[in-house]
C-alpha positions in Angstrom: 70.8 -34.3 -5.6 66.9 -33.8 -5.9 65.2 -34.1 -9.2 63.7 -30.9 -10.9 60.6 -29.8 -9.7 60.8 -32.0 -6.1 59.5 -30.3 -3.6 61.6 -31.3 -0.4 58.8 -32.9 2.7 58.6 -30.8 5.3 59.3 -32.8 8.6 57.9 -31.9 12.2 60.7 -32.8 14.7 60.2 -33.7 18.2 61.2 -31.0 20.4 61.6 -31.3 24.2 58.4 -29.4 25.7 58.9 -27.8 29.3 56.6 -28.6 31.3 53.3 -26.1 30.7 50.5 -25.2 33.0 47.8 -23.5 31.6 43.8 -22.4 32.5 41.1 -23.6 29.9 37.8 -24.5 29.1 39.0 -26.2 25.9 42.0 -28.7 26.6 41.9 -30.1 22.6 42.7 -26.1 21.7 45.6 -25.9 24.0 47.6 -28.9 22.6 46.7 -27.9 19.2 48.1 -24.6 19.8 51.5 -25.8 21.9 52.4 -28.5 19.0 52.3 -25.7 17.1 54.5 -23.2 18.7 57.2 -26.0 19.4 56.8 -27.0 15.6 55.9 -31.0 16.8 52.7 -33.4 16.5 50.2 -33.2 19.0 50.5 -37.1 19.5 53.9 -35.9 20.8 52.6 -34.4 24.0 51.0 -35.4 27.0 48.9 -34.0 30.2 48.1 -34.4 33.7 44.7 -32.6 34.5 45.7 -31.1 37.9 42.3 -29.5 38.6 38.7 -29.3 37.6 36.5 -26.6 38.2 32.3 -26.8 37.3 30.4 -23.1 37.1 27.2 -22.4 36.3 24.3 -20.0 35.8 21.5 -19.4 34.8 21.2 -16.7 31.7 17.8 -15.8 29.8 19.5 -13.4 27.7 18.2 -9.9 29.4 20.9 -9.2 31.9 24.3 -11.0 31.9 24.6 -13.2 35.0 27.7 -14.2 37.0 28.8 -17.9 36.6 29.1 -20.0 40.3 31.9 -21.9 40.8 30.0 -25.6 42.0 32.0 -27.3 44.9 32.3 -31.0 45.9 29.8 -32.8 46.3 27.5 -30.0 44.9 28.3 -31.2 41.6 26.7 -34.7 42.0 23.4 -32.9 42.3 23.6 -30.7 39.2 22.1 -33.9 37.6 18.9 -32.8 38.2 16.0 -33.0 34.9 14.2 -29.6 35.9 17.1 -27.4 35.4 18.9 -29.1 33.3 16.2 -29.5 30.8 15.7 -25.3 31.0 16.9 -23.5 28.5 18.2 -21.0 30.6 20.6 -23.4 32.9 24.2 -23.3 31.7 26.9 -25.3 32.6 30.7 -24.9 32.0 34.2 -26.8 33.3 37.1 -25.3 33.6 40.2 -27.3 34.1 43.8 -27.1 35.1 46.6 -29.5 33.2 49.9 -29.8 32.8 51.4 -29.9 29.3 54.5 -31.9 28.8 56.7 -34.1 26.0 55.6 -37.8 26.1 58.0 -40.5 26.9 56.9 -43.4 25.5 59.3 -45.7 27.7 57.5 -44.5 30.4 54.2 -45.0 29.9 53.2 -48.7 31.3 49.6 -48.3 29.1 51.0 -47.7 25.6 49.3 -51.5 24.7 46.4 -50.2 26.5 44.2 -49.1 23.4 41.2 -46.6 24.9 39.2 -44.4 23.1 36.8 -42.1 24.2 33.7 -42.1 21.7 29.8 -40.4 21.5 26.9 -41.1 19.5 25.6 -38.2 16.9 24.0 -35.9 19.4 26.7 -37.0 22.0 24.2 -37.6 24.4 25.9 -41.1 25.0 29.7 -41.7 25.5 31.2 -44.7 25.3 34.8 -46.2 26.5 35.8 -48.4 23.5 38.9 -50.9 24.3 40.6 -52.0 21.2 40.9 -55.7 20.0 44.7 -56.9 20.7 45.2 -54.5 24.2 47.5 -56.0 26.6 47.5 -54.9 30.5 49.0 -56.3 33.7 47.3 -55.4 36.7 49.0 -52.8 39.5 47.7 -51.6 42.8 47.3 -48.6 41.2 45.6 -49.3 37.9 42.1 -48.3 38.9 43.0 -44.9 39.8 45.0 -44.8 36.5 42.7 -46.2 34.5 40.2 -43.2 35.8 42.8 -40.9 34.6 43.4 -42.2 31.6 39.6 -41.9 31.1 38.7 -38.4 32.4 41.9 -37.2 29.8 40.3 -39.0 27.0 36.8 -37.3 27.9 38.1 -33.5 28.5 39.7 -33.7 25.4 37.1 -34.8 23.5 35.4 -31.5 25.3 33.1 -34.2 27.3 32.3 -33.1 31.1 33.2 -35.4 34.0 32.1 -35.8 37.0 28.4 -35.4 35.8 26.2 -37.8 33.5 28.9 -40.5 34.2 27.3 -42.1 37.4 27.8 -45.6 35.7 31.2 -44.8 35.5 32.9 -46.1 38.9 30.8 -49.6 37.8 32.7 -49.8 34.7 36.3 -49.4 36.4 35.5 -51.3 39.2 34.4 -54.5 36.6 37.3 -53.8 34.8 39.9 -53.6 37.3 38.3 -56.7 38.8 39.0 -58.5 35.7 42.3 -58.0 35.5 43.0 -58.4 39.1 41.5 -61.7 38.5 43.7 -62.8 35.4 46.3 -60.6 36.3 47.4 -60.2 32.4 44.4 -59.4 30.0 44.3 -59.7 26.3 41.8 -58.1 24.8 40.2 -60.9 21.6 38.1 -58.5 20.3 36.6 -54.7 20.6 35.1 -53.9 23.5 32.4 -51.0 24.1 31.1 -49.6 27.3 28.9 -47.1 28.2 30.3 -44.4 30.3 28.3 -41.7 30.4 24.4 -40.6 29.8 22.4 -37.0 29.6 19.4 -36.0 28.1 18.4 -37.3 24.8 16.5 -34.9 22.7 13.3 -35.9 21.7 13.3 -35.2 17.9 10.7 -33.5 16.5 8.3 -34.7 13.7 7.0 -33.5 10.5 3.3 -33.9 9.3 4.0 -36.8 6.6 1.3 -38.2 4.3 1.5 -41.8 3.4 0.0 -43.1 0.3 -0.3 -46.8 1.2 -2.3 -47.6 -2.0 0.4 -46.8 -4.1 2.3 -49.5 -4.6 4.9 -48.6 -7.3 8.3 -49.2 -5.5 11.5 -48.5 -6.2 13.8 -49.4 -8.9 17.8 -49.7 -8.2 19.9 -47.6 -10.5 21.1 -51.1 -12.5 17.5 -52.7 -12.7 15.1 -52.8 -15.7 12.1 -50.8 -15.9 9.4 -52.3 -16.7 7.4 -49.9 -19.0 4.6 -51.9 -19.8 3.4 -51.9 -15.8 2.3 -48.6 -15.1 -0.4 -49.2 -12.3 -3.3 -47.7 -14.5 -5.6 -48.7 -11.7 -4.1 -49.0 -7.8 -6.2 -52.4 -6.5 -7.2 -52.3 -2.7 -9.0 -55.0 -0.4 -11.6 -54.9 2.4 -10.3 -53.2 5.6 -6.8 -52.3 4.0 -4.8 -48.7 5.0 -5.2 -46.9 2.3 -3.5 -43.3 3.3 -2.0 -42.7 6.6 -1.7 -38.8 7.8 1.0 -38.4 10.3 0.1 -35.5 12.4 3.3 -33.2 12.9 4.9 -33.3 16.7 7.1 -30.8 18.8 10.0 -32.6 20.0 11.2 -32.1 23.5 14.4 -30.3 24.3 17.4 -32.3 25.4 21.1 -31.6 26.8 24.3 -33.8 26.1 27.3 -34.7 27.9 29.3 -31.7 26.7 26.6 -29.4 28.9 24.9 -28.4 25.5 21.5 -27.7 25.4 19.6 -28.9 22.7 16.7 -27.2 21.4 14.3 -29.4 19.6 13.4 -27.7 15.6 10.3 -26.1 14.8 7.6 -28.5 13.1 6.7 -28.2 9.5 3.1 -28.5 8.8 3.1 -28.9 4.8 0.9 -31.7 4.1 -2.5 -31.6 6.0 -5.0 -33.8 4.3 -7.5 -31.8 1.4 -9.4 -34.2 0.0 -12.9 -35.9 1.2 -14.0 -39.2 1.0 -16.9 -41.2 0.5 -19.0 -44.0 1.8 -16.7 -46.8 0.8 -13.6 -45.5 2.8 -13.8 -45.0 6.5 -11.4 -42.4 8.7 -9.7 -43.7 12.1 -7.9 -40.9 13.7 -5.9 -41.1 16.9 -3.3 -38.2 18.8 -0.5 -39.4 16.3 -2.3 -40.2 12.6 -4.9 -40.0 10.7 -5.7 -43.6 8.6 -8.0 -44.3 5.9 -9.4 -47.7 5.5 -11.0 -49.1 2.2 -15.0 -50.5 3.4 -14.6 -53.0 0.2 -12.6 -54.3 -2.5 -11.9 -52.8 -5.4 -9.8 -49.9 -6.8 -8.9 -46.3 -5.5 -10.1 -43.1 -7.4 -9.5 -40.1 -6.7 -12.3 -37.7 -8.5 -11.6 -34.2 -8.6 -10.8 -33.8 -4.7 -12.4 -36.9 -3.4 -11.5 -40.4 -2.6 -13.3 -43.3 -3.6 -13.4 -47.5 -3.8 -14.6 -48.4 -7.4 -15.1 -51.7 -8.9 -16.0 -51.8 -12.2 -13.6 -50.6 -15.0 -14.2 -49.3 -18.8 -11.6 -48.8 -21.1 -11.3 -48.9 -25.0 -8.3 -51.0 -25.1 -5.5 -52.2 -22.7 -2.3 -51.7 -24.4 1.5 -50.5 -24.1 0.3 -46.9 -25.3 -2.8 -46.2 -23.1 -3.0 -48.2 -19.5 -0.2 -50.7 -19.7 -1.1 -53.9 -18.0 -3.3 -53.8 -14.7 -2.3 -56.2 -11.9 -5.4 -56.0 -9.8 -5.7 -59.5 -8.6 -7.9 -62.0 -8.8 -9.6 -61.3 -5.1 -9.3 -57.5 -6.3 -13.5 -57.6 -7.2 -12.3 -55.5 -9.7 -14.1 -55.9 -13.2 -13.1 -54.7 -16.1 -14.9 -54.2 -19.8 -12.5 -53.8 -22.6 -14.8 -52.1 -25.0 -12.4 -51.8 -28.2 -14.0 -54.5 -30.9 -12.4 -53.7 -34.3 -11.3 -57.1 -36.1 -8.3 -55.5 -37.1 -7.1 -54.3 -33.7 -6.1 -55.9 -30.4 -8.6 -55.2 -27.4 -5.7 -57.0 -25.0 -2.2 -55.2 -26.9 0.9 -57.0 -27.3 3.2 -58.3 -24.2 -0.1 -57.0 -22.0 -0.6 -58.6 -18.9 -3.8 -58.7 -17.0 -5.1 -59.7 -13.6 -8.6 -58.9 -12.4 -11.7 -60.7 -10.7 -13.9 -60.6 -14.0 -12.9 -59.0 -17.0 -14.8 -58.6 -20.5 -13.2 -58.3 -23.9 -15.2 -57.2 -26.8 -12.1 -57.7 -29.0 -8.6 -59.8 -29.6 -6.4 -60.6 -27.1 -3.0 -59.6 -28.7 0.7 -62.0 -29.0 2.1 -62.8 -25.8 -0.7 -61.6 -23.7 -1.7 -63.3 -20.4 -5.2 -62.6 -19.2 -6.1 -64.3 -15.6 -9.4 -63.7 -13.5 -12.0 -65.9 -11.9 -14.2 -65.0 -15.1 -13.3 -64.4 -18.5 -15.3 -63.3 -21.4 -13.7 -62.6 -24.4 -15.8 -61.8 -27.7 -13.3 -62.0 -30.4 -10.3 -64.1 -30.6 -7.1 -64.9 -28.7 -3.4 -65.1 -30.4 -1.6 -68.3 -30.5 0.7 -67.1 -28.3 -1.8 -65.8 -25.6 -2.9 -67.4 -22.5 -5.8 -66.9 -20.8 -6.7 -68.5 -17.7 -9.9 -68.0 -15.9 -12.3 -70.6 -13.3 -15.2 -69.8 -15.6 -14.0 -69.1 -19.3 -16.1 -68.2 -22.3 -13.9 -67.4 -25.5 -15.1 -66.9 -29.2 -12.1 -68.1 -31.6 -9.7 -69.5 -29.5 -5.9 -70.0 -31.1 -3.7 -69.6 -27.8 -3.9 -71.5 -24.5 -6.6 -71.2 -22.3 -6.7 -73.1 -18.6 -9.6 -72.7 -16.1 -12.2 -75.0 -14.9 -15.7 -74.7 -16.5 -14.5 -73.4 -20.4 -16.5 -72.8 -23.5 -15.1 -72.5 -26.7 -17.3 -71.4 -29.6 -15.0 -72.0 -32.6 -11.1 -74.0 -31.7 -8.5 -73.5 -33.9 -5.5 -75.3 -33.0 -5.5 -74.0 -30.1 -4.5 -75.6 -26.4 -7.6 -75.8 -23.5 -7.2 -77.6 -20.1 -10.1 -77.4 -17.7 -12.3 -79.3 -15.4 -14.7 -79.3 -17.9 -14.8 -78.0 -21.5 -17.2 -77.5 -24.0 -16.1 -76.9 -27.7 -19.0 -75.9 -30.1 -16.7 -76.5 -33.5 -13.2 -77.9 -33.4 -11.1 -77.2 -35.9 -7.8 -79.0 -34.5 -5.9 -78.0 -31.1 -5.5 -80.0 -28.1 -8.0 -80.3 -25.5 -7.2 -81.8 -21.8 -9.9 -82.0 -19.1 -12.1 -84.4 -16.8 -15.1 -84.4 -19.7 -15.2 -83.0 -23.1 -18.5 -82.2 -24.9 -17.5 -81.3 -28.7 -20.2 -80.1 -31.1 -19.0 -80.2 -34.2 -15.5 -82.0 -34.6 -13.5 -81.8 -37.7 -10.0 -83.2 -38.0 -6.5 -82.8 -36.3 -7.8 -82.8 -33.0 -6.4 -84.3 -30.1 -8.7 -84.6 -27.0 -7.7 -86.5 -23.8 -10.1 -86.8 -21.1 -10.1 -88.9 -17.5 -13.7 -89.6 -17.2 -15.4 -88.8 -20.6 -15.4 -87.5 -24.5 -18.3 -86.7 -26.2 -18.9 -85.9 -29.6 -22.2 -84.5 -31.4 -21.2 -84.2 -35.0 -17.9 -85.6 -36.6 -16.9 -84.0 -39.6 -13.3 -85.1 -40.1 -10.6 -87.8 -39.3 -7.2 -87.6 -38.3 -8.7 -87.4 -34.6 -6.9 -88.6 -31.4 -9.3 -89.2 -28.5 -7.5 -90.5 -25.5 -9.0 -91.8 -21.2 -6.2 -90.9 -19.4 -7.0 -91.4 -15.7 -3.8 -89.8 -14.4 -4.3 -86.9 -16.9 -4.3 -84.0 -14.5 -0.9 -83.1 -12.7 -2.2 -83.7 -9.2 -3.7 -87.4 -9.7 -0.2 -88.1 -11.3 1.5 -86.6 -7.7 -1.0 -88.3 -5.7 -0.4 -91.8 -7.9 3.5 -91.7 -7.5 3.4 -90.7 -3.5 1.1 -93.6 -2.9 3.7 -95.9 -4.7 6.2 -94.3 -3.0 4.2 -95.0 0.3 4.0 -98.6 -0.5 7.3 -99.2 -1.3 8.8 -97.9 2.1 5.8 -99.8 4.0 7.0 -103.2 2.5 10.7 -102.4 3.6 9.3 -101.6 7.0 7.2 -104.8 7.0 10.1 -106.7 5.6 12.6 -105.5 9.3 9.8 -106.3 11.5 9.4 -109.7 10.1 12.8 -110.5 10.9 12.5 -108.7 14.2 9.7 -111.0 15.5 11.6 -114.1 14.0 14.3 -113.4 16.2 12.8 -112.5 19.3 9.6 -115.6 18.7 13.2 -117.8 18.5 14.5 -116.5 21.5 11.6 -116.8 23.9 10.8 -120.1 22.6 14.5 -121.3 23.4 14.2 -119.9 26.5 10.5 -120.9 28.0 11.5 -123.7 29.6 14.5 -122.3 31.4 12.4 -119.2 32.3 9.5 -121.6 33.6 12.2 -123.1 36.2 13.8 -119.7 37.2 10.2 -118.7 37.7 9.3 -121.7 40.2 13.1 -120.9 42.3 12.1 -116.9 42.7 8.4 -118.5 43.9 10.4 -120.6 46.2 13.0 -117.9 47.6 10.0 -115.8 48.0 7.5 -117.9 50.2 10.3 -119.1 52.4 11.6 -115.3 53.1 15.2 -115.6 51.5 16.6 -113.0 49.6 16.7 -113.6 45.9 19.8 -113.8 44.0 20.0 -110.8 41.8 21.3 -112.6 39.1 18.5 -114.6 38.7 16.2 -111.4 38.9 17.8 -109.9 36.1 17.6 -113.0 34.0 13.6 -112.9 35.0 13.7 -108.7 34.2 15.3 -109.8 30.2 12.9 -112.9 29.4 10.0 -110.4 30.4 11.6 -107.3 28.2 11.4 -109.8 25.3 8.1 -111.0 24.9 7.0 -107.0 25.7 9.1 -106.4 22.6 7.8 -108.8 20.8 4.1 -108.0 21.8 5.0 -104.2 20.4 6.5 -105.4 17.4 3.4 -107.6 16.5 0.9 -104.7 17.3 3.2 -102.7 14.8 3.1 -105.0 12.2 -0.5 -105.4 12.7 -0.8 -101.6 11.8 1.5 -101.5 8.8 -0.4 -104.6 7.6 -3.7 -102.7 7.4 -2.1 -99.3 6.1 -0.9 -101.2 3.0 -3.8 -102.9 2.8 -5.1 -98.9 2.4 -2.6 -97.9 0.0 -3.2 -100.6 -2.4 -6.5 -100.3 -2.2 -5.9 -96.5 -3.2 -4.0 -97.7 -6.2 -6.6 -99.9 -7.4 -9.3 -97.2 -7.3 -6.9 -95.2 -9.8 -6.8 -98.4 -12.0 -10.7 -98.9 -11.7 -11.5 -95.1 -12.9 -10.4 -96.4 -16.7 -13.4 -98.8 -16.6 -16.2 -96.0 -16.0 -14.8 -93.8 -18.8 -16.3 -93.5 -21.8 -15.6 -91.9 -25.6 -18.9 -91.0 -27.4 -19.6 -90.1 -30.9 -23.2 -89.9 -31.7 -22.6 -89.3 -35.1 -21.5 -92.0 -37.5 -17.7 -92.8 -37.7 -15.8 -91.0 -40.9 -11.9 -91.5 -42.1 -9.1 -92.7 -39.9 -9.7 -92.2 -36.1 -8.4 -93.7 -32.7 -9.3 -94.2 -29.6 -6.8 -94.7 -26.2 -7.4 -95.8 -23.2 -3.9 -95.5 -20.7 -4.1 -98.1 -17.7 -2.5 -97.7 -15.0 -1.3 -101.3 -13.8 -0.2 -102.5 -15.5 1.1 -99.6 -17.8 -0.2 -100.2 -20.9 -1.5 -98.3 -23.8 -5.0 -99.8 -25.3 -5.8 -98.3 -29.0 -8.7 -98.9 -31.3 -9.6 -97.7 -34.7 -13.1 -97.6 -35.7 -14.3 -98.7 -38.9 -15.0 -95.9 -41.0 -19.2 -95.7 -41.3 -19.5 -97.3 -38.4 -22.6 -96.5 -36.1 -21.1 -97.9 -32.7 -21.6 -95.2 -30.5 -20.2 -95.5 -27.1 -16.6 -96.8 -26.3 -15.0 -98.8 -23.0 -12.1 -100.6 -22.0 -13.0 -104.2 -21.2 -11.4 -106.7 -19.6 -11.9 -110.2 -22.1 -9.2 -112.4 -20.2 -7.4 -112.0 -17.1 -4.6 -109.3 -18.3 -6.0 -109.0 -21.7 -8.0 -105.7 -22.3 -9.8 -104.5 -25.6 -11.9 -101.3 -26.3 -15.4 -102.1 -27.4 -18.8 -100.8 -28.1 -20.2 -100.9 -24.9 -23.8 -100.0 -23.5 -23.7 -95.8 -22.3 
C-alpha cells in the first residue's frame, strides 16, 4: 500500500521494435522520436546505416539552387580549401538506416567502450576508447570496427567519408594490434584523432595593455592590503610600458558537421588617445603598437599625455594620502617629503617606502620602513622605524637604521649598523660597524667596531666599547666555512696517509720479487718465447701500484698546500684584532670598558680605564705566549 502523497515512478518498458527503415539527414532525431512512440529508452535500440548519400550546392541566397547528389569517388574530392572555405558551398548527407531492438547477447562489442567526441567548434573529432575495454580479434573486426565508428559519427550528426582521411590509418593500427595480441585490454583511455576540417581563425579585438600597472589580483579569501595603493607606478630603462593590440578579422572556417563558420565582426573600442613625450619611445608593427620607457623613473600621465618622471614632491606619505610607494631602489625615483611639523609624521604609521633617494623634512612614523640608496631625513625617526639606506644622513635617530656610510646628528637609544658611522652626540643606543667616529659621547652606549672606535668628547660612563673582528654577519660565514673547510681537509689527509702506508708497504714487499719477474720477461723476450701470461699480469699489478701511489702522493701534495691556505686564512682573521684600536681623546670619566673578542683562541679581553685617566689610544697586546692584555698603545 503506498504512503500518502507517493507519487508512483513511471517506468519505460522494453518493447520489441520491428525492424524500421527510414530516410534522414538527422539519425540522433529519428531514434529520439521512435523510443518515443514505442514508450522505451533510446539506449534500447540499435541501427545498421544501409546507405549514405552526400549533396551539395552552392546557394548565395538570390535564387534557390538544386542540391547534387555526389557519387563515389567524387566525394573524396569535395575536400577541397577553395570551395569549402566559400560561404556559398553547402554540403549535406543523407543517410539510410535500419532501426531495430538491441540484443545485448548478440553484440560481440558490448566490452568494446567507443565514443565518438569533437572539440568546441567540432572542427576535430576524436575516437576515445575507454580504460578497462576488452576485444578479441575476428577476421572481420576491421570492417566492424568501421561500422561501429561511422554509427557513432552520424549520430553525433558528424559527416563521413570526408575530413576523415586519417581514418583508415587509425583502424588499420588498431586492428593490427589486436591481431597481434589477439585479446586487448585497454589500461587506460585512449584518444585518437579521426577526423579534421577547417579551423576558424578567430577574430581579435583591439585590446589595450597597461603594462605599467602593476596592481594584480587579489583572490576572493586574501587580505587587502590598504596601505599599498601604487601612488606612483615605477618603470625602468627600455621596459613596455603600454602595449596596443591592433584589432584582426579572423578567417572563416568549416567543421566536420559541413558547417560553415563565419568568423565575428571586430570591435574597435580602444584605439590609443593620448601622446607622449621625449622620454617614452613608440614601436609599432602589423599586430601592436608598444610603448617603451627611454629612462627610469615613474609614469605620468598629464592631462592626455604620457610621461617618465623622476623626481617626486609630496606633503606627507601616509595611510590617508599616497599609501606606501614601492618604487625600488634602481627606480631613480626621488622623492621629497615636504611635511616638517614636529608634531606630525612626514613618513605615517605602518608606511612603507622604497625609492632611489628620498628626503624627509619631518618624522618618520612607528613601524615605518624607509629603504633607498640615499636617505635624508631632517627630523626624527620612531623607535620602532627602520631606515636603511647606502648613504644615510638622519637628524634624531631612535629606531634602527642600517646602510653603509651613516651620519647621525643626535642618537638616542637608538640601533645603527653600517660600514662606517659617524655620531655627532650619543645619548645611548647601540652602534655596530667597521669604524665609529663619536663626537660627543654621553653614557649607556654600546659601540662595537672591527677595525676602530673613536671618540672626541666623553661626557658620561656606563659605556661599552667593544673590537669585534667577526662583527659583521658575512666575516662570521666566511670564518665558520673556512673551519668547516679545514676540518674535512684533515679527514681527507688523514685516508690518504693510510692509503700511501699501504700501498709504500706493499711495493716495498714486493721489489725484489718484481726485480726477478722483470729479468725472466727480459729473458723470454730476447730469446723469442712467448711469455707466460701469468707472469704478465703479475708485472701489469706491481706497475698499477706504484702509479697509484705516485697519484696518491701528488694528491696529498695538493691537500697539504690547500690547508696550508686555509690556516693561513684563519690567522689573518685572528691578526685583524691587533690593528684595531679604541680612541678617546678626551680624558677618561666614571665607569667604562673596553673589549677586545679574539678569535683563537675564543676569548674575551676587558679593561677598565681609570677614571681621569689621559691614556688615549687602546690595543690588544700579546705580553706572553697565550696571555693578552689591552694597553695604551702608540696611535
Amino acid at each position: 500500500m503506498a504512503l500518502f502523497g507517493s507519487k508512483k515512478k513511471e517506468t519505460l518498458t522494453a518493447k520489441k521494435i520491428r525492424p524500421t527503415v527510414v530516410r534522414t539527414q538527422n539519425v540522433a532525431k529519428e531514434l529520439m522520436a521512435l523510443a518515443q512512440s514505442y514508450e522505451t529508452k533510446v539506449e534500447s535500440i540499435d541501427f545498421n546505416i544501409l546507405d549514405v548519400q552526400t549533396y551539395t550546392r552552392m546557394n548565395d541566397g538570390t535564387k534557390e539552387t538544386e542540391w547534387e547528389e555526389v557519387f563515389g569517388k567524387e566525394i573524396y574530392e569535395i575536400d577541397d580549401e577553395s570551395a569549402l572555405l566559400n560561404p556559398h558551398f553547402q554540403i549535406k548527407q543523407m543517410y539510410e538506416i535500419e532501426l531495430f531492438s538491441k540484443d545485448p547477447a548478440k553484440d560481440k562489442y558490448k566490452n568494446l567502450h567507443l565514443a565518438v567526441g569533437a572539440n568546441a567548434s567540432k572542427c576535430k573529432v576524436y575516437l576515445s576508447i575507454k580504460q578497462g575495454s576488452q576485444i578479441s580479434y575476428s577476421p572481420d573486426f576491421e570492417e566492424d570496427l568501421k561500422t561501429l565508428i561511422n554509427k557513432r559519427k552520424v549520430r553525433a550528426g558528424i559527416l563521413i567519408n570526408i575530413f576523415d582521411e586519417m581514418l583508415s590509418g587509425v583502424i588499420s593500427k588498431l586492428v593490427a594490434h589486436v591481431r597481434v595480441e589477439e585479446n586487448v585490454t585497454y589500461e587506460q583511455n585512449e584518444t585518437l584523432l579521426i577526423a579534421e576540417s577547417y579551423e576558424p581563425t578567430p577574430t581579435i579585438n583591439d585590446e589595450l595593455i597597461l603594462h605599467y600597472d602593476k596592481k594584480e589580483e587579489v583572490s576572493e579569501n586574501e587580505k587587502v592590503d590598504y596601505a599599498s595603493r601604487g601612488f606612483i607606478d615605477s618603470v625602468l630603462e627600455n621596459e613596455l610600458l603600454i602595449e596596443y593590440i591592433k584589432a584582426k578579422e579572423g578567417k572563416p572556417g568549416r567543421n566536420c558537421r559541413g558547417e560553415f563558420m563565419l568568423p565575428k565582426e571586430a570591435v574597435i573600442s580602444n584605439a590609443p588617445t593620448f601622446s607622449i613625450d621625449e622620454t617614452i619611445k613608440q614601436v609599432e608593427d602589423e599586430d601592436s603598437i608598444k610603448y617603451y620607457s627611454n629612462e627610469s623613473g615613474y609614469i605620468s600621465l598629464e592631462g592626455n599625455n604620457y610621461t617618465v618622471k623622476t623626481e617626486v614632491d609630496v606633503g606627507e606619505i601616509s595611510f590617508k594620502t599616497t599609501g606606501s610607494i614601492t618604487a625600488g631602489l634602481d627606480s631613480e625615483v626621488n622623492i621629497s617629503v615636504k611635511e616638517a611639523d614636529a608634531v606630525k609624521d612626514a613618513i605615517g604609521t605602518g608606511m612603507t617606502v622604497e625609492v632611489s633617494e628620498i628626503e624627509i623634512d619631518g618624522n618618520v612614523g612607528s613601524n615605518a620602513k624607509v629603504y633607498a640608496l640615499k636617505a635624508v631625513i631632517g627630523g626624527q625617526t620612531h623607535k620602532t622605524s627602520e631606515i636603511r639606506a647606502d648613504e644615510l644622513e638622519i637628524n634624531v635617530h631612535k629606531g634602527s637604521a642600517y646602510g653603509k656610510n651613516i651620519h647621525i646628528t643626535r642618537l638616542e637609544h637608538g640601533v645603527i649598523d653600517g660600514d662606517e658611522v659617524e655620531v655627532t652626540q650619543a645619548l645611548g643606543g647601540e652602534i655596530r660597524a667597521k669604524k665609529i667616529d663619536i663626537e660627543i659621547c654621553s653614557s649607556y652606549v654600546k659601540a662595537t667596531a672591527s677595525k676602530l672606535i673613536e671618540i672626541k668628547k666623553l661626557h658620561g660612563s656606563e659605556n661599552v666599547f667593544t673590537i669585534d673582528p667577526l662583527l659583521k654577519k658575512g666575516t662570521k660565514s666566511d670564518k665558520g666555512e673556512n673551519e668547516e673547510n679545514i676540518k674535512k681537509l684533515e679527514f681527507e689527509l688523514k685516508d690518504l696517509k693510510k692509503e700511501i702506508l699501504k700501498y709504500s708497504v706493499l711495493i716495498k714487499n714486493n721489489t725484489a720479487a718484481f726485480n726477478d719477474l722483470k729479468k725472466r720477461l727480459l729473458h723470454y723476450k730476447k730469446n723469442g718465447v712467448k711469455m707466460p701470461e701469468s707472469f704478465v699480469k703479475k708485472y701489469k699489478q706491481f706497475q698499477s701500484m706504484k702509479e697509484k701511489l705516485v697519484t696518491l702522493q701528488k694528491e696529498q701534495e695538493q691537500k697539504n698546500d690547500q690547508h696550508s691556505l686555509l690556516t693561513t686564512r684563519t690567522t689573518s682573521f685572528q691578526d685583524d684584532i691587533f690593528d684595531a684600536r679604541i680612541i678617546n681623546r678626551d680624558r677618561w670619566a666614571g665607569h667604562n670598558e673596553l673589549k677586545f673578542k679574539m678569535v683563537d683562541p675564543a676569548i674575551e679581553v676587558t679593561f677598565n680605564p681609570p677614571e681621569g685617566s689621559h691614556d688615549k689610544v687602546f690595543g690588544l697586546v700579546e705580553v706572553n705566549e697565550g696571555e693578552y692584555e689591552i694597553q695604551a698603545v702608540k696611535e
